[in-house]
N, C-alpha and C positions, 0 to 999 in steps of 0.2 A: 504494500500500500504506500503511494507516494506521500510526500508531505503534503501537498495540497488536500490529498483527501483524508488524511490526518486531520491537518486543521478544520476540514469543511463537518468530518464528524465529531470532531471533540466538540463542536459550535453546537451542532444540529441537538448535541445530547445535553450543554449547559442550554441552550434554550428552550426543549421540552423540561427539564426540569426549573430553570425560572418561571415557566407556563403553569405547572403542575403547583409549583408554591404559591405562587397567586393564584391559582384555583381553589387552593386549598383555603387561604383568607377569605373567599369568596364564598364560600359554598351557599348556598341556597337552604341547607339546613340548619348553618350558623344565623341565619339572621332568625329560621324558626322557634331556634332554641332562645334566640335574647329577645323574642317578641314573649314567647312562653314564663322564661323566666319576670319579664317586665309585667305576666297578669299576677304569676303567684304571689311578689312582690306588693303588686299594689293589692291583692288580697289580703295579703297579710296586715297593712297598712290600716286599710279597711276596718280588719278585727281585733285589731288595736285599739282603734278609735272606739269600734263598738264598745268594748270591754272598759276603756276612760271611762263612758257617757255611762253606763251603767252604774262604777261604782261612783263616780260622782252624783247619781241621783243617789242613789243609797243614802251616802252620806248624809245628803239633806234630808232623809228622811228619818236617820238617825238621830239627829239635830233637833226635828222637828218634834221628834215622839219625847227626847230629853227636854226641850224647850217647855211644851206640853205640860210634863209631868210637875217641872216649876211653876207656872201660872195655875195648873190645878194646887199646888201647895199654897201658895201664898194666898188663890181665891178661897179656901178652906180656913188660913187662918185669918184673912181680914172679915170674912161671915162669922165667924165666931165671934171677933171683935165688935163686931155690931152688934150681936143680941147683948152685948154689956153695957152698949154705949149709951148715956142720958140726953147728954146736950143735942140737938137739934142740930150745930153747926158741925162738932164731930161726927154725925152719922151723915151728914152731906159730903164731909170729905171722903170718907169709907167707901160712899155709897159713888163716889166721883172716881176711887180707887178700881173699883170692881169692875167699873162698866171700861175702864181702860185696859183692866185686863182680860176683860170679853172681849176685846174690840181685836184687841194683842193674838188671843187666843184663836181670832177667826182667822185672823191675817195668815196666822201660821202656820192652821188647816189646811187654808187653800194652797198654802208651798209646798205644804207636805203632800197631796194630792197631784198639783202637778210634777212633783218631783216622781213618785208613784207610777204616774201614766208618761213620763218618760223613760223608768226605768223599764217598764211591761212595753213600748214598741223598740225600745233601743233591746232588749232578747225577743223581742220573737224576731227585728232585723236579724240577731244574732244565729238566729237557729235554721234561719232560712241560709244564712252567709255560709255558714259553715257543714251547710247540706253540699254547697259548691265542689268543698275542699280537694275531695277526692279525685275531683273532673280535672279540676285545673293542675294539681298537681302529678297526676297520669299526664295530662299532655305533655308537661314539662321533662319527666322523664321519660318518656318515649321520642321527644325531640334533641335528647343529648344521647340518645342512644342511635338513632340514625346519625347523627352528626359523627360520632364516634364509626359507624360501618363508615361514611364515608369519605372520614379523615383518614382509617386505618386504610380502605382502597388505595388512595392517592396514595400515601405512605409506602405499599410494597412496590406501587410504580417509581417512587422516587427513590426506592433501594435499587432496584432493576439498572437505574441508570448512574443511580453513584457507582455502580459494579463495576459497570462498561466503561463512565469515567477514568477510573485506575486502571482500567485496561490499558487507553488509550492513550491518556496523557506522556507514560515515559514513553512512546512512539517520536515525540519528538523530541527536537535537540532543545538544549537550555535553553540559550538564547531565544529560540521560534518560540518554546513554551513563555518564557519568562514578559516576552513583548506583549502575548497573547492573554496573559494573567493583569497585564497592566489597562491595555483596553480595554477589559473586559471589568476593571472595576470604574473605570473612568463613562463607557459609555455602555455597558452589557453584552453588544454584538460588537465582536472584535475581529470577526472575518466575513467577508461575503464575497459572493463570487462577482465577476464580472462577466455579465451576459450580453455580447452585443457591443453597445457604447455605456448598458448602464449597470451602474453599482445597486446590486439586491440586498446592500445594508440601507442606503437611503434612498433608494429610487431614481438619482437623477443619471445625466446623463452628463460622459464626459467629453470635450472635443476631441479630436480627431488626433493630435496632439499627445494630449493626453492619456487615451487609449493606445497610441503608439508607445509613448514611455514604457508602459506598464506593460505591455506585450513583448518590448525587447527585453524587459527583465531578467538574471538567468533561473534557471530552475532551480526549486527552493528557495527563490527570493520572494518576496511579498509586499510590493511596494502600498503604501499607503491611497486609499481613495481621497482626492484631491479638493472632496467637496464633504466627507465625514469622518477622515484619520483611518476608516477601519482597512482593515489588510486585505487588499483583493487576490481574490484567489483565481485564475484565467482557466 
C-alpha cells in the first residue's frame, strides 16, 4: 500500500470516527433521556411543594386549635368573674372583655377552617401526583436504557476503528505521520485528495498553475492545498 493510500485511509478512519463521536453527542435518545429526566424533576419539584403547602396548613391548624383552647380558658375564667361582679361598670368591662374574645374566637375558626380545606385539596393534589410517579419515572428509565444500547452501538464501532487506526498509522514514516497529526489538530481533515483541479478537503478549485505544482510533486510528497493547508493527495 502506497503512502498516498496510507494517508487517504488513516483520514477516511479518523473521520468516520470524529462522525461517530459527534453522533454519539447527538443521539436522538440523549435528548429523550434529558427531556425525561427534566419531567421526573419537575415532578418531584411539584411534590415538594405539595408536601410545604400541607404541613404549613397543618401548622395553622395546630395554632388555631392551641389559640382556641386559650380564648376558651380565659372566656371561662372572665364568666366566672362576672357572676361575682357588683358594680355595673365592672361587669361592662367583662362583658366588653368577652365579646372581644368571641369576636377573636370566630376570626380564628375561620383560619383554622381554611387552613383545613387547604390542607384536604393540597392531599388529594397529592394522591393524585403521586399516582403519576410510576409512569414518569418508567419513562425515564427506559430512556437511559436505550440511550445506553445506543451509546454502547457507537462504542464497538469506535473500537473497530481505533483497531484499524494502530494498524495503520506506523505504515507511515515520522515525518508524513507527525505533519498529518498536526493538521489534523489544527483543522480535522488533514488530507484530501485532488480530483480534477479541485481539493475534496475544501471544494475549491485550483489554477492551472497550481495543479501543475502539485502534480510535478515527487512521490510521497504531499504538497499542501493552496487555498486550505491540507495535504493533497493526486
Amino acid at each position: 500500500m502506497s503512502s498516498a493510500e496510507v494517508l487517504l485511509d488513516l483520514q477516511r478512519i479518523d473521520t468516520g470516527a470524529d462522525q461517530l463521536r459527534h453522533r454519539r453527542e447527538h443521539l436522538g435518545e440523549r435528548e429523550r433521556l434529558v427531556a425525561a429526566t427534566a419531567q421526573v424533576n419537575s415532578w418531584e419539584s411539584t411534590r415538594v411543594a405539595l408536601l410545604e403547602r400541607i404541613a404549613a396548613s397543618a401548622a395553622i391548624v395546630e395554632e388555631v386549635e392551641l389559640e382556641g383552647e386559650r380564648i376558651d380558658s380565659e372566656t371561662a375564667r372572665l364568666n366566672a368573674q362576672m357572676r361575682t361582679v357588683i358594680a355595673p361598670r365592672e361587669a361592662e368591662a367583662l362583658q366588653h372583655e368577652l365579646e372581644t374574645l368571641a369576636a377573636k374566637r370566630a376570626e380564628s375558626d375561620e383560619r383554622g377552617l381554611l387552613a383545613l380545606t387547604e390542607q384536604g385539596e393540597a392531599e388529594t393534589e397529592l394522591a393524585a401526583h403521586l399516582g403519576a410517579e410510576e409512569s414518569i419515572r418508567e419513562a425515564a428509565r427506559s430512556a437511559d436504557e436505550q440511550l445506553q444500547i445506543a451509546e454502547a452501538a457507537i462504542d464497538v464501532e469506535l473500537a473497530d476503528l481505533e483497531s484499524r487506526r494502530a494498524e495503520v498509522r506506523p505504515l507511515l514514516v515520522d515525518g508524513l505521520l507527525a505533519r498529518y497529526d498536526r493538521l489534523r489538530s489544527k483543522i480535522g481533515v488533514a488530507a484530501a485528495r485532488l480530483t480534477g483541479s479541485r481539493c475534496e478537503g475544501c471544494h475549491l478549485d485550483l489554477s492551472a498553475a497550481e495543479v501543475d505544482e502539485v502534480r510535478r510533486a515527487p512521490e510521497g510528497e504531499f504538497p499542501d492545498c493552496p487555498q486550505c493547508g491540507r495535504m493533497l493527495v493526486r
